[in-house]
N, C-alpha and C positions, 0 to 999 in steps of 0.2 A: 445606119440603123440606129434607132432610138434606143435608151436604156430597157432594161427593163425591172420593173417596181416589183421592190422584196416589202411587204408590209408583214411583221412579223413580231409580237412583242414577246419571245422568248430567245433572248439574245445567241446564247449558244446554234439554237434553229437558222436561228435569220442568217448568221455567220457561215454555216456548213450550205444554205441552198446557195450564199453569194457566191462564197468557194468553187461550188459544183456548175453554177454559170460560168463564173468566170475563165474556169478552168475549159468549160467548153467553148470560149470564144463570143459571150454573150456579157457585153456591158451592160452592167446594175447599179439601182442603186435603193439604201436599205433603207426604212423608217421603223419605229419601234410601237407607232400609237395609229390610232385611225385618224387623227387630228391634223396631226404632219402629214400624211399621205393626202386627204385633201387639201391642205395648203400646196404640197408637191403639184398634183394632178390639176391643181388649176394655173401654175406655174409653166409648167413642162409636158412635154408628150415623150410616152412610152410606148414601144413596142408592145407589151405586154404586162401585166399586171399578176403579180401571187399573191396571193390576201389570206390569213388566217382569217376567221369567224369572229374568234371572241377575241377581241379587241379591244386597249382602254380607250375612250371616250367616243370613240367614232366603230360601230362594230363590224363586221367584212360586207355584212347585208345592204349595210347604205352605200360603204363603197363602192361596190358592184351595179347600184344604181349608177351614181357618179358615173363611174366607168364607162357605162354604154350610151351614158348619152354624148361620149366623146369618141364611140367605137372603140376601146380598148379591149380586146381579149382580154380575158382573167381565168387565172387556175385557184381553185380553194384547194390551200394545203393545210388540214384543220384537223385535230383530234376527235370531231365529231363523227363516228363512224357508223352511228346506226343508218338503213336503210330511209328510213324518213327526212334524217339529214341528207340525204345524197341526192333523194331527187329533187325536195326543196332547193336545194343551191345548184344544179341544175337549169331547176324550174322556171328559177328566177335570173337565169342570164348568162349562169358561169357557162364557160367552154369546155373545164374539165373541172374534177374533182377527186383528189390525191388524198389520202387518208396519212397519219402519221401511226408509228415509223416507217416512213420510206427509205427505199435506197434509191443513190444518189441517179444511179445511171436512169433507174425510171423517170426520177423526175425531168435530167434531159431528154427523154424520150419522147413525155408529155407536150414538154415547152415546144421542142422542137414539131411535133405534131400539129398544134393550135400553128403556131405560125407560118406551117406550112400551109394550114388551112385556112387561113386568115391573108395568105399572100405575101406576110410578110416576111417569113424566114430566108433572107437570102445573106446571108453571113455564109464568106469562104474561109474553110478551113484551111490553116497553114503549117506546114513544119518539114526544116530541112528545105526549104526548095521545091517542096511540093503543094500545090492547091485546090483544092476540093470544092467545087461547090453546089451545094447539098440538093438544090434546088434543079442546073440545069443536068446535075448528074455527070459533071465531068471536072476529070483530073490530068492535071496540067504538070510537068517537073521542070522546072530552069525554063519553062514557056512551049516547051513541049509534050503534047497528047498523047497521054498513057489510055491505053485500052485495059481495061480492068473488069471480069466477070460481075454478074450483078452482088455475088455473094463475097466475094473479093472489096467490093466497091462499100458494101456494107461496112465489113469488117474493118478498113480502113476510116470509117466516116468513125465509126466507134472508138477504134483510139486514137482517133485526132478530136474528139471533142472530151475524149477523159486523161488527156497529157498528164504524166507524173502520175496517174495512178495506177495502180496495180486489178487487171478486170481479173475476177477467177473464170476458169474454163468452164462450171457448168453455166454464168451467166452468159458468159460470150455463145456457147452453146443455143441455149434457150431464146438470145436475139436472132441469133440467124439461122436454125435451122428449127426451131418451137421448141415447147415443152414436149419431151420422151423421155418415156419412162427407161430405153436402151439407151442411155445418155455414153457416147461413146468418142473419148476423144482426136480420135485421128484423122476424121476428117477435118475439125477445128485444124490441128496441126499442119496438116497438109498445106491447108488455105495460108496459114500460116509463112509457111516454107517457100509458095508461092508467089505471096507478099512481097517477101523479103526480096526474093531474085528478081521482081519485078521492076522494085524500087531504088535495091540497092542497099537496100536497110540491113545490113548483118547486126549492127552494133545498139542501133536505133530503135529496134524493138528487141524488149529484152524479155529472155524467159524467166518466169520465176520459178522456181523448179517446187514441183508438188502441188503449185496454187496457178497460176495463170501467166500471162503477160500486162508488159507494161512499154506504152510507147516517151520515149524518154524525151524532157526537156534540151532544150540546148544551151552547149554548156554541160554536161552532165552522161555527153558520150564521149568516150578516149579515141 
């Protein structure tokens, strides 16, 4: 798989989307101006493309040109939030359009979204022995075929692309079963509890008591 291009000139930003790809299994790499991004883009191929708007010297508008005429997906992750802004960037080619502040998990949702739609998201998730891949929907342990429920298979793809951090239960809630307003935790749990004997995982996902779970790096289970 190709990188995929953080063009971002507020550096604390740029740093937290690299973080939240990387940590999901998604090689990046960052520029801070529009300038470098097309010295990059004409250099290199990327899977996809994040472009903020307002941009020094080259602004996300032209990039996004650029972009398509090399078939690059692109996601605008831009403070520009009025309605006018969103279907302009749109209009003009984007795939998606993410507003700031975001949270980290949407924005893998998104990336992972475009990519999926675009063909190209076939990056397998790994951890422990175990391998996911997202695309043909199946999960493998030590080279062997786990059967896993559709909502089982979710739950797992979600902390295997958010390693080392901590999901709270009404997000994890909200991905796999929607937004309700009876936001009720024990079916979360359950799925949970089922996980774990599936896999083998007692240690490996760990509960954070009050807040949610966390699927742990390796290295960092006893």
């Amino acid at each position: 798989m190709y990188p995929i291009l953080i063009v971002e000139d507020e550096r604390p930003i740029a740093d937290l989307i690299e973080l939240t790809l990387t940590g999901a299994g998604y090689p990046c790499r960052q520029v801070n101006d529009g300038e470098s991004a097309a010295n990059l883009i004409a250099e290199e191929d990327f899977s996809l493309a994040i472009l903020d708007i307002m941009l020094p010297k080259v602004d996300g508008y032209a990039l996004l040109e650029y972009l398509r005429s090399v078939n690059t997906p692109v996601i605008f992750v831009t403070a520009k939030t009025t309605l006018q802004d969103r279907v302009r960037g749109l209009h003009e080619g984007a795939d998606d359009y993410l507003t700031k502040p975001f949270e980290p998990l949407e924005l893998v949702a998104r990336v992972e979204s475009v990519l999926r739609r675009t063909g190209r998201g076939n990056v397998a998730l790994c951890a422990f022995g175990v391998v996911l891949d997202p695309v043909a929907r199946t999960v493998t342990q030590s080279g062997h075929p786990l059967h896993l429920s559709p909502r089982e298979f979710e739950l797992l793809e979600l902390l295997l692309r958010n390693r080392g951090i901590t999901l709270y239960r009404e997000v994890l809630y909200e991905r796999l079963w929607g937004d309700d307003d009876d936001f009720d935790t024990r079916p979360l749990d359950l799925c949970i509890t089922r996980l774990r004997k599936k896999l083998g995982w007692k240690n490996e996902i760990r509960t954070i008591f009050r807040v949610g779970y966390r699927l742990e790096k390796e290295g960092d289970v006893p």
